[in-house]
VMD Tcl script that draws the C-alpha trace (Angstrom):
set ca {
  {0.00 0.00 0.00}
  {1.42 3.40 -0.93}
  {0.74 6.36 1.56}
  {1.74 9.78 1.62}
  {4.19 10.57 5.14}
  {4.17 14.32 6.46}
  {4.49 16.26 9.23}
  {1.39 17.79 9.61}
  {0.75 21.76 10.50}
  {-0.58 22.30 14.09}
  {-2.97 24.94 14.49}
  {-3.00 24.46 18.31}
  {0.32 23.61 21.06}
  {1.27 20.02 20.68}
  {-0.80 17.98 23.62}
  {1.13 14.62 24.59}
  {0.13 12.48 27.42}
  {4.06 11.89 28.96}
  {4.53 15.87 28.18}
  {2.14 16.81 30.39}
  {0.91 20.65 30.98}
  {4.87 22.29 32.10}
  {7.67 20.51 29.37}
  {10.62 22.54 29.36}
  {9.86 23.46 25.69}
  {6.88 23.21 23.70}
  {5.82 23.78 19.79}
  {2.84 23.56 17.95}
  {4.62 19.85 16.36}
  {6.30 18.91 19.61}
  {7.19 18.90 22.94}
  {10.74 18.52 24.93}
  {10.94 17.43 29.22}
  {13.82 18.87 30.93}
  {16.31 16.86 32.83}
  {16.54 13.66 31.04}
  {15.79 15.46 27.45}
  {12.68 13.20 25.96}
  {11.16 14.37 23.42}
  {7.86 13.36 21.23}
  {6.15 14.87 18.15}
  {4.07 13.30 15.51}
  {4.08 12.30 11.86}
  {1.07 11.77 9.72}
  {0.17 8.73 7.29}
  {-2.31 9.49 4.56}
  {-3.51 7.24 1.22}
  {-3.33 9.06 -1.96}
  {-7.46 9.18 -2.10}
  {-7.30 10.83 0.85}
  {-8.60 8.43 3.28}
  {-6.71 6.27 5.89}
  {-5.69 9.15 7.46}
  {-3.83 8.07 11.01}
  {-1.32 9.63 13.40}
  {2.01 8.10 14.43}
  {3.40 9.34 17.89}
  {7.57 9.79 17.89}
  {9.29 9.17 21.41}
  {12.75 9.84 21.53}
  {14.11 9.75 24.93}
  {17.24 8.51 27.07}
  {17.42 5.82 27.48}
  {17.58 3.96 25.92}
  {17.82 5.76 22.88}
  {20.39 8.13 22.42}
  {18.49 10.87 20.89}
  {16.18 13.50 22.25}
  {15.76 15.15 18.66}
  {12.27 14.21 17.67}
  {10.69 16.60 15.12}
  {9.21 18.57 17.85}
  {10.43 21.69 16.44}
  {8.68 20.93 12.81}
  {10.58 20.57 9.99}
  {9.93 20.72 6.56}
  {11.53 18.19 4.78}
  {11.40 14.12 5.45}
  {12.97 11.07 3.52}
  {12.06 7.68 3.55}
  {14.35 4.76 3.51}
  {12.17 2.05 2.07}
  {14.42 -0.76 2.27}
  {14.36 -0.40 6.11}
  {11.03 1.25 6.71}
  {12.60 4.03 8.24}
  {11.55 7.95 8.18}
  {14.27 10.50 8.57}
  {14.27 14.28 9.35}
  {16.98 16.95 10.00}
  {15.84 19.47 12.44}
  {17.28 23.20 12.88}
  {16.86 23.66 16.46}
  {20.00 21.84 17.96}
  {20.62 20.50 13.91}
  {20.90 16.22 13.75}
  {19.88 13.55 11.40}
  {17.47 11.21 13.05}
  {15.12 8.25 11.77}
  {12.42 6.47 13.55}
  {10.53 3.01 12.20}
  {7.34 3.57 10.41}
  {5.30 2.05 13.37}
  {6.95 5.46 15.56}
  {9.56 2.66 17.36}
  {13.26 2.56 17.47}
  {13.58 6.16 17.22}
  {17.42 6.78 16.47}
  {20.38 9.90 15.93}
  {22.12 9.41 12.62}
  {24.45 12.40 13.37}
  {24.76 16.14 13.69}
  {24.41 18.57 10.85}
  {25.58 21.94 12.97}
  {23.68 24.79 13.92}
  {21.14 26.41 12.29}
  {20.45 26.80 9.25}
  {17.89 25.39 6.51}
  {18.19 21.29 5.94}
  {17.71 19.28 3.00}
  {18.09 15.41 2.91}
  {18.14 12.57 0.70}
  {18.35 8.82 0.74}
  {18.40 6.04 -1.90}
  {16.54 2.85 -0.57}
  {18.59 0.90 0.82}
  {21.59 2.95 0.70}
  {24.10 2.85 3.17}
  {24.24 6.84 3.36}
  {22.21 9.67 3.79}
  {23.26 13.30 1.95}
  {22.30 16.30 3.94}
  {22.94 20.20 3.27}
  {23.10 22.81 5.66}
  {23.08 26.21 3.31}
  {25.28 24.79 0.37}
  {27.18 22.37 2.68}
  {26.79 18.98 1.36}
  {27.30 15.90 3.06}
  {27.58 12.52 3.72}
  {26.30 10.08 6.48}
  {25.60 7.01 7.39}
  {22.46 5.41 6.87}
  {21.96 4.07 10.24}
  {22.60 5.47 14.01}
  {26.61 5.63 14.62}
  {28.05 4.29 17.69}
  {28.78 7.93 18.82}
  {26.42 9.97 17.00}
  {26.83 13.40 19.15}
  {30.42 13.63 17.38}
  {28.92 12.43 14.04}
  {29.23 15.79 11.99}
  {29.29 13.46 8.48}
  {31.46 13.91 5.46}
  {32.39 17.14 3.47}
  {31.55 17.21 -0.26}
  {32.59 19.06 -3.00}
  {31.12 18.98 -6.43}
  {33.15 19.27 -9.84}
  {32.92 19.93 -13.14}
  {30.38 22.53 -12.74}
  {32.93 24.91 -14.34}
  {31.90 28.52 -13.54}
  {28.37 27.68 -12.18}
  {27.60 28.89 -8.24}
  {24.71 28.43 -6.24}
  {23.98 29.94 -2.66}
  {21.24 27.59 -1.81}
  {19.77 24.45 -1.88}
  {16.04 24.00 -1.87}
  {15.68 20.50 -1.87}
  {17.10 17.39 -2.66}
  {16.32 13.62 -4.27}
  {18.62 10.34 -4.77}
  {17.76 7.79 -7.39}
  {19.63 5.23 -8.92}
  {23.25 6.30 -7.66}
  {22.74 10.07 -8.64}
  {21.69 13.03 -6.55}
  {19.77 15.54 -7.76}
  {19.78 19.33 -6.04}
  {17.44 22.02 -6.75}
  {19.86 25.34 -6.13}
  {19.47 28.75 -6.35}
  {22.26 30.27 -9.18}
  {24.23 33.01 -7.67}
  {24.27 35.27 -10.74}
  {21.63 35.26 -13.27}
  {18.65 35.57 -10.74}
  {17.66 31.77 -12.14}
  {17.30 28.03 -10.93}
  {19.14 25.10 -11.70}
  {19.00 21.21 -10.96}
  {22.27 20.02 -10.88}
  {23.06 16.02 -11.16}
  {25.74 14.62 -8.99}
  {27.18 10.87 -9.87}
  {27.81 9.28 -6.39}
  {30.63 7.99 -5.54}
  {30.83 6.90 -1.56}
  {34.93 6.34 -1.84}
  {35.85 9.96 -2.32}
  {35.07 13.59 -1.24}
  {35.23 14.73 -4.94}
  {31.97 14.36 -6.35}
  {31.76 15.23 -10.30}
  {28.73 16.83 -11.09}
  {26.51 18.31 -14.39}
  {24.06 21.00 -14.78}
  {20.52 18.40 -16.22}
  {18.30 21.53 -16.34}
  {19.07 25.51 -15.71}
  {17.39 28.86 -16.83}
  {14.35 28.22 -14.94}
  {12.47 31.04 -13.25}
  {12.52 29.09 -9.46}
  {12.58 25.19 -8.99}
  {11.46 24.92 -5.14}
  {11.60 21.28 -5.25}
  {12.88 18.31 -7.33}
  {11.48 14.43 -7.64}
  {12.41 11.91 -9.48}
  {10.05 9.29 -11.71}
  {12.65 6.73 -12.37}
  {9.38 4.25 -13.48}
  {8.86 6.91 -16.27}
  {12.39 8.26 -16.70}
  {11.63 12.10 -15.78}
  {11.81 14.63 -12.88}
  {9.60 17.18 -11.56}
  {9.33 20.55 -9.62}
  {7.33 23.24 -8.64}
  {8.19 26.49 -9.90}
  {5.50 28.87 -7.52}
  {2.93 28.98 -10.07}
  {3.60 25.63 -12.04}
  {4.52 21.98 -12.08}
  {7.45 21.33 -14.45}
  {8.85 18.02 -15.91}
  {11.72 16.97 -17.72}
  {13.43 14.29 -19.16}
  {15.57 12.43 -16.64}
  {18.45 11.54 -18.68}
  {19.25 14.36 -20.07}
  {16.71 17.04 -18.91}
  {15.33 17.84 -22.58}
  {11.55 17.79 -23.16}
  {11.26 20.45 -20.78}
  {7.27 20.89 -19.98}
  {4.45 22.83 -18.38}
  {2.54 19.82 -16.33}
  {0.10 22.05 -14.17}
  {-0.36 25.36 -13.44}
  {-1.49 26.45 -10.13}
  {0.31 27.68 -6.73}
  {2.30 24.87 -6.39}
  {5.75 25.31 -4.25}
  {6.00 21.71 -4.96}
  {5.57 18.10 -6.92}
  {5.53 14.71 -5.95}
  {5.12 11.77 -8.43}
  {4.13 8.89 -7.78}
  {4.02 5.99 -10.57}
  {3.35 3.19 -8.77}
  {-0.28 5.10 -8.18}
  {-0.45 7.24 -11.47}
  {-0.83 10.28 -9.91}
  {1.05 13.40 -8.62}
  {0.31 15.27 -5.52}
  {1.48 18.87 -6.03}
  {0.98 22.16 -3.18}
  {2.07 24.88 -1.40}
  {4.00 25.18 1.84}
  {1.54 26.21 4.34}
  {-1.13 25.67 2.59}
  {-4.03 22.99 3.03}
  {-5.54 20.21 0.44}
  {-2.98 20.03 -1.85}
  {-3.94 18.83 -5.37}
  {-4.25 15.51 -7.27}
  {-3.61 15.15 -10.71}
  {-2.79 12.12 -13.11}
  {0.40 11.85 -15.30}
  {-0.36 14.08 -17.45}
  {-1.87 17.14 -14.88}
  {-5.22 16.51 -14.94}
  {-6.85 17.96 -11.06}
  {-8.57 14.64 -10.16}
  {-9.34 16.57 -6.80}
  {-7.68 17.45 -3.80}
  {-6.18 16.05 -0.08}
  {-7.39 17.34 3.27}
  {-4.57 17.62 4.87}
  {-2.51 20.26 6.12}
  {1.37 19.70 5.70}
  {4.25 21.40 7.26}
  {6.62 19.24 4.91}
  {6.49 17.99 1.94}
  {4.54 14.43 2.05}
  {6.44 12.03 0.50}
  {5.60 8.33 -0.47}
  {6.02 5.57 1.20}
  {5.05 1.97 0.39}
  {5.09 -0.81 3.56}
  {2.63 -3.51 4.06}
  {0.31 -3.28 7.25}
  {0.91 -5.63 10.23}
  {-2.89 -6.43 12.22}
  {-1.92 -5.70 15.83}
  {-2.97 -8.04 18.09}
  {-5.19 -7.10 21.12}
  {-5.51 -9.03 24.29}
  {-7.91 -8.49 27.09}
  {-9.00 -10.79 29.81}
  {-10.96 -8.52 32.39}
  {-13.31 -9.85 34.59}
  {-16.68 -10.50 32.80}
  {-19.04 -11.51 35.90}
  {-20.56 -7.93 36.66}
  {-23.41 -7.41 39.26}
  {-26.72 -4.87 38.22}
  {-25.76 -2.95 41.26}
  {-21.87 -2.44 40.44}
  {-22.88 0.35 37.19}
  {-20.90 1.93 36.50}
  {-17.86 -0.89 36.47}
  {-14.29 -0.44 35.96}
  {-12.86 -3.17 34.17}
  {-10.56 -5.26 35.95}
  {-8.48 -5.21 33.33}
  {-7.61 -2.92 30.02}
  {-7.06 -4.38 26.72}
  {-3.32 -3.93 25.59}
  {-2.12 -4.12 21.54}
  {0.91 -5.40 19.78}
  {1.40 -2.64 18.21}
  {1.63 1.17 18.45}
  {-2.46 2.19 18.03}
  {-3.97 4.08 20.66}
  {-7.24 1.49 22.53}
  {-10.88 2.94 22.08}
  {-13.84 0.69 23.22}
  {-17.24 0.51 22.00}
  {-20.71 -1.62 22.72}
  {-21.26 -4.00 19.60}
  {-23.89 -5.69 21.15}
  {-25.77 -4.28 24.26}
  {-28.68 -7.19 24.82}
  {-30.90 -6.05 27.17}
  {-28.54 -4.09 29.50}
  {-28.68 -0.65 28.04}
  {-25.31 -0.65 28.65}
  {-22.69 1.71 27.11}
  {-18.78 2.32 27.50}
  {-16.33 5.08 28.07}
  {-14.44 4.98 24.55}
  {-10.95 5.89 26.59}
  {-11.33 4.36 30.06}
  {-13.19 1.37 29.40}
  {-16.02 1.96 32.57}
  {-19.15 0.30 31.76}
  {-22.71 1.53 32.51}
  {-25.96 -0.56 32.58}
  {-29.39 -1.13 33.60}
  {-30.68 -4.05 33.11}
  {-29.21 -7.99 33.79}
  {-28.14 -9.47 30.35}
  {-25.01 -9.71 28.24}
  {-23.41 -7.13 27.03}
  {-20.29 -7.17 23.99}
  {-17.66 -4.61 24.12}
  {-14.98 -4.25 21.83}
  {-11.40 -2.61 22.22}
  {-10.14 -1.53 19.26}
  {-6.17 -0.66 18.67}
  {-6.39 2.01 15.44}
  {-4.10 1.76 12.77}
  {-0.58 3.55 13.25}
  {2.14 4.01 11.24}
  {2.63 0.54 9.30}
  {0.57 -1.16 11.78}
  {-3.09 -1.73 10.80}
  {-6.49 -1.87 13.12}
  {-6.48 -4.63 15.69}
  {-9.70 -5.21 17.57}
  {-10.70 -8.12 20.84}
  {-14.60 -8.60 22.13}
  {-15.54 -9.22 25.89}
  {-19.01 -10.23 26.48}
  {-19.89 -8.77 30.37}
  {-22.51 -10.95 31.86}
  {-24.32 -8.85 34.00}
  {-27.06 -10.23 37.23}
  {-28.71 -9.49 39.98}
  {-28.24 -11.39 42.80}
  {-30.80 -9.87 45.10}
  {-33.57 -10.39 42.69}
  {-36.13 -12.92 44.05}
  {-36.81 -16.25 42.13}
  {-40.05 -17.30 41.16}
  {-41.18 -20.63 40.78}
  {-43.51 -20.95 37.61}
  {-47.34 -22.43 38.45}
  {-47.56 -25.99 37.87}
  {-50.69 -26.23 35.29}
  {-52.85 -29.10 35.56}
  {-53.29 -31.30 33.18}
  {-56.89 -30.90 31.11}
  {-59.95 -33.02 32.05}
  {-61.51 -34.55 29.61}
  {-65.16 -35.05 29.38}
  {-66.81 -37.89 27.85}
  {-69.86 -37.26 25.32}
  {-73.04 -37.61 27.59}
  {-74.48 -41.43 27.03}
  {-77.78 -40.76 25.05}
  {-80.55 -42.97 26.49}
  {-83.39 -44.31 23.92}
  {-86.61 -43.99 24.51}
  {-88.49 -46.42 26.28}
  {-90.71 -48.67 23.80}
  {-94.66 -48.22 23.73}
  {-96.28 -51.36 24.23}
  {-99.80 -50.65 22.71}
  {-102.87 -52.07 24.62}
  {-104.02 -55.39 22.98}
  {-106.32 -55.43 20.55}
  {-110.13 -56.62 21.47}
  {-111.78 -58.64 18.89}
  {-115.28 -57.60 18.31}
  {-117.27 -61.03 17.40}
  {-119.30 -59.92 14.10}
  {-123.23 -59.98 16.00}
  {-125.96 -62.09 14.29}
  {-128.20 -59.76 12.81}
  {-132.03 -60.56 13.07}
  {-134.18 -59.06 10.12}
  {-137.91 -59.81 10.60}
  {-139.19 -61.52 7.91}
  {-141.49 -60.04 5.61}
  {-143.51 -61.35 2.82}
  {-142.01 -63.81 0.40}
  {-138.90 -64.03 2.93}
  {-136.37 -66.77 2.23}
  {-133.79 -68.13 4.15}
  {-130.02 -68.03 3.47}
  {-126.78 -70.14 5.40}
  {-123.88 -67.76 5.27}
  {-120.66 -69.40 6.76}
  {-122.81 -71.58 8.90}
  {-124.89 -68.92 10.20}
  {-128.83 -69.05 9.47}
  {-130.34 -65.73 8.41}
  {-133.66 -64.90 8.03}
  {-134.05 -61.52 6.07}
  {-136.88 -59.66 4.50}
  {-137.70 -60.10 1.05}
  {-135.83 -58.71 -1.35}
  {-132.52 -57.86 1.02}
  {-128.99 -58.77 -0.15}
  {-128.03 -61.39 2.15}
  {-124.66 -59.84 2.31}
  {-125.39 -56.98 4.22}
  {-126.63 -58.85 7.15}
  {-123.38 -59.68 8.63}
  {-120.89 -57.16 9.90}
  {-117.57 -57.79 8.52}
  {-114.55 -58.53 10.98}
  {-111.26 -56.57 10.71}
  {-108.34 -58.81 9.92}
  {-105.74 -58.67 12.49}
  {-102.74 -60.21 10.11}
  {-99.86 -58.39 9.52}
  {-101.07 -55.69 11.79}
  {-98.22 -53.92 14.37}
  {-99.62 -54.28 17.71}
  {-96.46 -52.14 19.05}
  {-97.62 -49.40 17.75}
  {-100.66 -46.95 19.37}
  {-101.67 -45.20 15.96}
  {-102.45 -48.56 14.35}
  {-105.03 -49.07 17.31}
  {-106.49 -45.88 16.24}
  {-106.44 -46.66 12.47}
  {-108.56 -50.26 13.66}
  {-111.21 -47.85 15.53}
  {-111.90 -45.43 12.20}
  {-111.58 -48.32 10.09}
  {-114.28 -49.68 11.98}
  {-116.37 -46.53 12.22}
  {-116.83 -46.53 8.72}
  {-117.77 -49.84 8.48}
  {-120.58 -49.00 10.18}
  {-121.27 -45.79 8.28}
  {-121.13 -47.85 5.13}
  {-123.52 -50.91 7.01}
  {-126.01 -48.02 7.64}
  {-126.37 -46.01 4.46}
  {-126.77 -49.64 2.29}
  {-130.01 -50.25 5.25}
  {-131.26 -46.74 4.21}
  {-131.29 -47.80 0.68}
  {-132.52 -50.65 1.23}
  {-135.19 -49.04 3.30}
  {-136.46 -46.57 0.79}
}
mol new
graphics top color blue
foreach p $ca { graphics top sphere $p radius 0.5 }
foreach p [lrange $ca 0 end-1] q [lrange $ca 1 end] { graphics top cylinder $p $q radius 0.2 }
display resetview
């Protein structure tokens, strides 16, 4: 991942928790403590979209470290040692060479420049020196922290084959690929130059060309070596040119820009003022793609590292009582790395609980479980690291209640339906069919009918001098209604019996 490192401008006095409210000096970028000389600052990390923006604290202090000379005083130029992951500044207040780690460990003293005085620096990765200027001083150090770096003053340079070319300053500096590159001010002529040194870390002589001159100003110089040019800021505009040679000399941008940074790797370049805020970003070929919100005291320069997860650990006591809120934790969470701890509720249940972000103390309501995180953020080359705690929260003094038992459910059988009790019906009296006595008249005859002797009056049908019996077969003597049907049945029998008398009457 490729970032942007700077130092960025404070608006307000530099607030450090071991600095405390009385350090024997104090900046807006830094603080110093008196006695035993520690000293702490900061340097920003930024990605080129602007996100990812994250804060690395610098403690330099004794001991262990040799070195007091933390950036606290601001400075406005860095270089980054890729190879080794290291960041190095010169200061001007009490003038040194120091480097730090990109997580803000191991911070180190390379050597002392001298007093005063404005400071340039440049490293090739994984070089084994380190060129600094102090006006138009140039020299050489080592890479790393000498054994005795307070008499570490470096090695003078000289340059040659410049012929009758001065300069009185330099305004910046760049190493690629065994050659420095300087951005000086000419001495006569009122113009700017880049001069092109070929390295060569067995001598003092170092032979030297002029790659671009007759510019107006160049404030800055960096080098492309994907793309084979160099660029600077002129004030007003962003300038390129070829880096073999310097030819194909072009107008990128035009703007207020003091200064221009390439970088291939992401296709873009990141150009701005000194003390100014949101620098801009353009592609390759100076297109604004849009701007950074940042605020840099020095130029940010790239740096590419790959981010190590910090681990976090924390075992605090998770058995918490309703009546202890709020609760300290028994314990804090601590992190591999460098990242400051914030903690936050991911899951508060039915607690209500909540958490200090800084201290950790937890406040509830309610019995449950509540999840809180602690979180290390991402510093330097270190990324986020996070651990969860769930805090199981009860109240002992609450009462228990023992659930009703509930009974299991009757059931009730159907109700038995009881039939009705049978009818008998009353038994049937026979009515014997009555011999029928008809006085006789004249001319009367006498007639047998089924053994029965009748003597009628003349002239009468024999048959209607017996009464008929009712037939009983087949009849249902269970039932009342048939007894009924026998008694009409009967009645107009009868009826019938008399009207066939009145006929025969009349």
């Amino acid at each position: 991942m490729t970032k942007l490192v700077f130092q960025p401008s404070a608006t307000t006095s530099f607030n450090d928790p071991v600095c405390g409210s009385s350090p024997w000096y104090r900046t807006n970028n830094g603080c110093v403590l008196n006695t035993t000389y520690h000293s702490y600052s900061s340097l920003n990390f930024v990605n080129l979209d602007g996100t990812g923006l994250t804060t690395m604290r610098i403690d330099c202090t004794l001991p262990p470290n040799t070195n007091w000379q933390a950036p606290w005083e601001g400075v406005s130029r860095l270089a980054v040692d890729q190879a080794r992951n290291r960041v190095i500044w010169e200061t001007s207040f009490e003038p040194g060479i120091s480097s730090v780690d990109s997580d803000g460990t191991d911070c180190g003293l390379i050597g002392n420049g001298g007093y005063y005085g404005a400071k340039r620096i440049a490293i090739e990765s994984g070089s084994n020196h380190i060129y600094s200027t102090q006006y138009t001083n140039l020299r050489r150090f080592p890479a790393v922290a000498g054994s005795s770096p307070a008499s570490e003053s470096g090695t003078a340079l000289t340059l040659t084959g410049l012929g009758s070319f001065a300069f009185n300053a330099v305004n910046d500096m760049a190493v690629s690929n065994g050659k420095l590159y300087m951005a000086v001010n000419a001495t006569t002529g009122g113009t700017s130059a880049i001069i092109e040194v070929t390295l060569d870390t067995t001598a003092t002589a170092q032979a030297a060309r002029l790659l671009v001159q007759g510019e107006t100003a160049v404030k800055n110089v960096q080098v492309d070596a994907t793309n084979g040019h160099i660029y600077w800021g002129t004030g007003t505009t962003v300038r390129r040119a070829v880096l073999t040679d310097g030819s194909g000399l072009t107008t990128v941008a035009t703007g207020s820009f003091d200064w221009a940074v390439p970088v291939p790797s992401e296709s873009r370049i990141i150009a701005g003022q000194l003390g100014t805020a949101d620098p801009t970003v353009m592609n390759m070929s100076g297109t604004t793609i849009g701007t950074l919100a940042i605020d840099a005291r020095s130029i940010p320069i790239p740096i590419v590292f790959t981010l190590t997860s910090q681990t976090v650990t924390w075992s605090p006591n998770t058995s918490l009582v309703l009546s202890g809120s709020p609760a300290t934790p028994s314990a804090l969470a601590m992190s591999s790395g460098p990242g400051s701890i914030q903690y936050s509720v991911t899951n508060a249940g039915t607690t209500g609980c909540s958490v200090n972000q800084t201290t950790g103390i937890l406040t509830y309501s309610s019995t449950g479980t509540c999840v809180v995180r602690a979180t290390a953020g991402a510093s330097g080359n270190f990324g986020e690291g996070t651990a969860d705690v769930s805090f199981v929260i009860t109240d002992p003094n609450a009462s228990t209640t023992v659930p009703a038992t509930t009974a299991a459910p009757v059931t009730t059988a159907a109700p038995v339906t009881t039939a009705a009790p049978v009818t008998t019906a009353a038994p049937v009296t026979t009515v014997p069919s009555p011999a029928s006595t008809t006085s006789p008249a004249s001319g009367s005859g006498s007639q047998s009918n089924g053994g029965t002797s009748t003597t009628g009056a003349p002239g009468l049908d024999s048959t209607a001098t017996s009464t008929p019996s009712l037939p009983t077969t087949g009849r249902d003597t269970s039932s009342g209604s048939n007894a009924a049907l026998w008694l009409v049945t009967l009645g107009i029998a009868m009826i019938v019996i008399g009207l066939r008398r009145r006929s025969t009457a009349g």
